[in-house]
N, C-alpha and C positions, 0 to 999 in steps of 0.2 A: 504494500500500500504506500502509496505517497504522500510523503509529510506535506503538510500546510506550508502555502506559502505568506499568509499572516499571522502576524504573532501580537498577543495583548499584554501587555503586561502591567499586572493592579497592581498599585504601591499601597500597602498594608501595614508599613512599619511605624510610620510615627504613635508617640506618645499619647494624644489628645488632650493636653492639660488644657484645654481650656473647654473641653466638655464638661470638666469638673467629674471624672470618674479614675476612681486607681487603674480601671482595666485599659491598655491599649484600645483607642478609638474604635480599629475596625472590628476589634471582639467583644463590643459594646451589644448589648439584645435592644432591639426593635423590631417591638410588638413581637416578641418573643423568639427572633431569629438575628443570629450577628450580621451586623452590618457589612462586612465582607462577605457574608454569604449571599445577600440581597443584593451587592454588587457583582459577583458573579454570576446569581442566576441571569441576569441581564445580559452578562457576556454570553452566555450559553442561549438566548434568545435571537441572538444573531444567527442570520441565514447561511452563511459559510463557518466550514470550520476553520478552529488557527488553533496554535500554540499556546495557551495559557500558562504564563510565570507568575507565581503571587511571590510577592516581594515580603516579608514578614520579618517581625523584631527577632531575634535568635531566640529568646525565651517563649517562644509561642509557633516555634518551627512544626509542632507534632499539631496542637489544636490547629492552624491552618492548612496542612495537611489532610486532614479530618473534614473540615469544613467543605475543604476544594475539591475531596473525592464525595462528600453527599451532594453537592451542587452539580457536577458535573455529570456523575452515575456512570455511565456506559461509555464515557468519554474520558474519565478518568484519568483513560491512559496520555490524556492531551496535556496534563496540567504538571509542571511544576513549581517546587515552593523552593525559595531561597532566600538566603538568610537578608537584609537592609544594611544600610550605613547607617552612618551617624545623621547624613543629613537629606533630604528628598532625592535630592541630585545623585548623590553616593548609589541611593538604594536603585535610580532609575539604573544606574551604570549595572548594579550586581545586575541584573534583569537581563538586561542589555548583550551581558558576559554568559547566560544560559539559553541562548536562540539558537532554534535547529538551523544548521546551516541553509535549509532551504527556504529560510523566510527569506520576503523581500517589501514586504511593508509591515511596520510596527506602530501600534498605537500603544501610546501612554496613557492610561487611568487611573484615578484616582481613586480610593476606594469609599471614601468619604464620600465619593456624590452614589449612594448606594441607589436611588431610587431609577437610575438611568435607562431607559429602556433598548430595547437590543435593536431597535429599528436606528436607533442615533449612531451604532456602532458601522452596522448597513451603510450609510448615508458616510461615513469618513470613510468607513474601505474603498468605499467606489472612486471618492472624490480623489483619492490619492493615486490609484488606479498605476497605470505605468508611469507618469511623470514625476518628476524631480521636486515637484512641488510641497511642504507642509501641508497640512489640511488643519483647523481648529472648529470646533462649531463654538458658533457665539448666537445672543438673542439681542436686541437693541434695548440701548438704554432708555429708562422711559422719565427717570426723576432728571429735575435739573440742575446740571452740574454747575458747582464752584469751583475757580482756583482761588487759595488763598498764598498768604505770605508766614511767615514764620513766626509772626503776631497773633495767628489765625484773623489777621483782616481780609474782606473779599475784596479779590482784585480783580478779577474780571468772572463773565458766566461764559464756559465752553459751549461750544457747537454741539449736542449732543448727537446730531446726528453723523457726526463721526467718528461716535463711541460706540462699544460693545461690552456688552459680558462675555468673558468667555469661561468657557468648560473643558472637560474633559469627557471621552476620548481625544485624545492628539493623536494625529496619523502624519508618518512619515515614510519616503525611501529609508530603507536600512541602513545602506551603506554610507547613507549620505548623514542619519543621525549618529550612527555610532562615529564616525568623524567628525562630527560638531562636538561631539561627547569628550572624544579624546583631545578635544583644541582648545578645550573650555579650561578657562585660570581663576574664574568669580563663579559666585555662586548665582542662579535665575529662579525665577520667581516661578516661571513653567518652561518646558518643553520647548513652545516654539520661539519664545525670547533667545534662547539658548541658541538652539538651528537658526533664525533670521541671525544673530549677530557672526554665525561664524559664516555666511554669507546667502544661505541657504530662504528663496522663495516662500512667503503662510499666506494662504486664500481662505476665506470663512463659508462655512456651511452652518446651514439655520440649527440651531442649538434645540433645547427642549425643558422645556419649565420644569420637568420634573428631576431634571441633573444638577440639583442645585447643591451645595458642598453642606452637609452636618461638620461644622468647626464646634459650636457652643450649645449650651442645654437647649435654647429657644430652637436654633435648626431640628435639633430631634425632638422635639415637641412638635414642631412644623410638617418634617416624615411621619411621625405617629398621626398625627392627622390628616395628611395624605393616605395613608393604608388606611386612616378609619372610615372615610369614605368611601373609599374603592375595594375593601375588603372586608369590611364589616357584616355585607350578609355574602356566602357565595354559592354556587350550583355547581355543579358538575355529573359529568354523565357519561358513563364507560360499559364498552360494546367487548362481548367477550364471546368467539364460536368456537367450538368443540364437533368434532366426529366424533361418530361411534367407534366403538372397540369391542367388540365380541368377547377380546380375551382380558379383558380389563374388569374392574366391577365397578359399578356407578356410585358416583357422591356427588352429591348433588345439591344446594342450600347448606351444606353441610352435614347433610345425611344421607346414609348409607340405603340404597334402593336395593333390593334383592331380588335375583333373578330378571335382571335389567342389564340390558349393555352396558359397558361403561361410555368412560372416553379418553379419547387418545391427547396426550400433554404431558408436557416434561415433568408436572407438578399429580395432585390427583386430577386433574381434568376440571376442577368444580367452575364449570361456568358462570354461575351465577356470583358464587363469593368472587371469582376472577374479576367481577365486569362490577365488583360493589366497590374493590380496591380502586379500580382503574378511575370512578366516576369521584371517589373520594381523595385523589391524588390529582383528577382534574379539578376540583373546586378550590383543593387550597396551593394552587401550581406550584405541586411537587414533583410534575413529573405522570411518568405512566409506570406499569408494572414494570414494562420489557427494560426500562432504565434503571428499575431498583433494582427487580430481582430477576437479572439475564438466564434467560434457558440455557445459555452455557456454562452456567455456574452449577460446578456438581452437588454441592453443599442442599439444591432445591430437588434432586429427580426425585421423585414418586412423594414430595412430602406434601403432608395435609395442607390444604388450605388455608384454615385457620390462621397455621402460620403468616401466613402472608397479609392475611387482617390485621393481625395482632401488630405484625409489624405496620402496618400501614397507618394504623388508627395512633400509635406511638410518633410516626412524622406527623401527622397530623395537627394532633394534639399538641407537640412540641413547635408546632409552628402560630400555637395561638389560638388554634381554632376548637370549637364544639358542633359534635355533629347536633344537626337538626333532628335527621330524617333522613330514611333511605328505601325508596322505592323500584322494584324488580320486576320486570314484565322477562316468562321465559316462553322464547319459539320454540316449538317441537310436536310432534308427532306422538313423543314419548319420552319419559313416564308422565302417566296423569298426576298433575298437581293436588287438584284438590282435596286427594282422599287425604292428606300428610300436610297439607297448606300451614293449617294451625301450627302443628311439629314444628315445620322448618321456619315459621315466621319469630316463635318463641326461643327458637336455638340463637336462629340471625340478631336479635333484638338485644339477646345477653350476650351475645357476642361483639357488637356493635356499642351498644351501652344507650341506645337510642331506638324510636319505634323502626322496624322494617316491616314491610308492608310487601308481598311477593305475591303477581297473577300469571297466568298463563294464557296460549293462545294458538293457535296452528296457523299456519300459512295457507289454507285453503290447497293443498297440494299442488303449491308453487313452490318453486327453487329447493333448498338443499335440502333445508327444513323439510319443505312438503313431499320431497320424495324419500323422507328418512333416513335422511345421511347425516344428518347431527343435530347437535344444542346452538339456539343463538340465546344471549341473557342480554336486558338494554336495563342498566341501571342509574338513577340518575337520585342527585343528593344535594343537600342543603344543610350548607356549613354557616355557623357566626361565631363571630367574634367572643 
């Protein structure tokens, strides 16, 4: 397989004294998940894949570690962590010093701007593209600016309209930052101040309100109530199909059907618990099963289901959330639901910790269903805060 030709690399090292917490910044919890971690999910949101380096304090090598292979899951093998310097610049360098040799554009992120979404990373990869050019996205400034004097008197009001905010991701040529890197003798405030001074072209690509930097208590007060809007109630709804197996035996809601085919899957086959994970993993965007728990992990052949709730409802919940509610419609020909409806609604329930509610239905002998060639399960869920 061929390595990425882009490569991200989050700066996770600094301190955060002016968050006002003993914990390094990016291992700070919001709304119940480190902030490093809500900055990668973002990078893993992005449509191509790249190289991810997390830049981290050396005291906190193992928990970022940790962090960068549950955000990532099946990608895992894309991420490394390596230790910071003393000072942003240092740490961009160490970053810089663990890229596949086949990258050829790097962005620099920040991991403080956690809430940033993976279309903004989209929008700098492109913009970087083959040319020699920097990329920054920035938004326009909207308050009006003063210059003052060393008295703090106003001396004059700027133009603002030829200011910016800017953000991060920064995207660069490789070759062309890791040589601005090694030319550099001062310290820069970012990325592309660094590359424009060692002679190197920055063009602006539209930025996004929700990349804004947590430095101080008020900015994560600011994310906690970004998340509490947009995540405060959520849904999700996961599709799970299963063949029959003759030589297999059926489990099914979590119970054992006799004298019924089973079904064929790495795990026991359980459709329905399958597609309860998957809808519960869509509502609080953790992800899908095939990313937690890969069928090529031998650690899962033939084991119960349950497992995979247990573990499921564990991310879940660690992530902040309470189930609502979880509703299961199963397609098939067979086994009949009804006679065991109650059974498997009451297993599901105390399994879940919350009501399930499970119907069934045929396909009118259409498609795979209807000709009896397996299970489809459509379960769909309602998570809050």
């Amino acid at each position: 397989m061929s390595k990425p030709a882009v490569a991200v690399i989050v700066v996770a090292a600094g301190s955060g004294a002016r968050l006002g917490h003993a914990e390094s910044k990016a291992f700070v919890d919001l709304r119940g998940v480190p902030i490093l971690e809500r900055a990668l999910n973002g990078v893993f949101d992005a449509v191509g894949p790249a190289q991810v380096v997390v830049v981290a304090p050396k005291a906190k090598l193992a928990a970022a570690k940790a962090i960068a292979a549950r955000s990532a899951g099946a990608a895992s093998g894309s991420v490394t962590v390596v230790a910071g310097g003393d000072t942003r610049q240092a740490s961009v360098a160490a970053g810089l010093a663990a890229l596949d040799p086949a990258v050829r554009i790097v962005l620099v992120h920040d991991a403080a701007r956690a809430l940033t979404p993976g279309a903004l990373f989209d929008r700098v990869i492109s913009a970087v593209g083959d040319g020699e050019v920097g990329v920054v996205p920035g938004l326009p400034v909207s308050d009006t600016i003063k210059r003052i004097d060393r008295s703090e008197r106003v001396v004059a009001t700027v133009d603002r309209r030829d200011l910016v905010h800017v953000q991060t991701p920064q995207g660069f040529p490789r070759d062309a930052l890791v040589a601005a890197y090694a030319a550099a003798t001062e310290e820069y405030t970012d990325d592309a101040a660094l590359f424009q001074d060692a002679g190197g072209a920055v063009s602006i690509v539209t930025g996004e309100a929700r990349a804004f930097k947590i430095t101080t208590p008020w900015d994560l007060r600011r994310a906690e109530n970004v998340l509490g809007v947009s995540a405060g109630i959520r849904t999700g709804v996961g599709v799970d199909v299963h063949a029959y197996d003759d030589s297999a035996p059926l489990w099914l809601g979590g119970v054992y059907w006799p004298d019924e085919p089973g079904l064929v899957g790495h795990s026991d086959g359980d459709a329905v618990i399958h597609a309860i994970c998957d809808a519960l993993l869509s509502a609080a965007g953790l992800g899908d099963m095939g990313s937690r728990f890969g069928t090529t992990d031998p650690r899962f052949a033939g084991a119960k289901s349950e497992v995979f709730l247990r573990e499921t409802l564990a991310l879940v919940t660690g992530a902040g959330y309470t189930v609502g509610n979880v509703a299961v419609q199963v397609i098939g020909e067979h086994p009949r639901l009804s006679p065991r409806r109650s059974e498997v609604e009451t297993l599901l329930t105390a399994l879940v910790g919350a009501p399930v509610s499970v119907s069934a239905t045929t396909s009118d002998g259409l498609g795979f269903t209807g000709r009896g060639e397996g299970v489809a399960a459509i379960a769909t869920t309602l998570l809050t805060r």
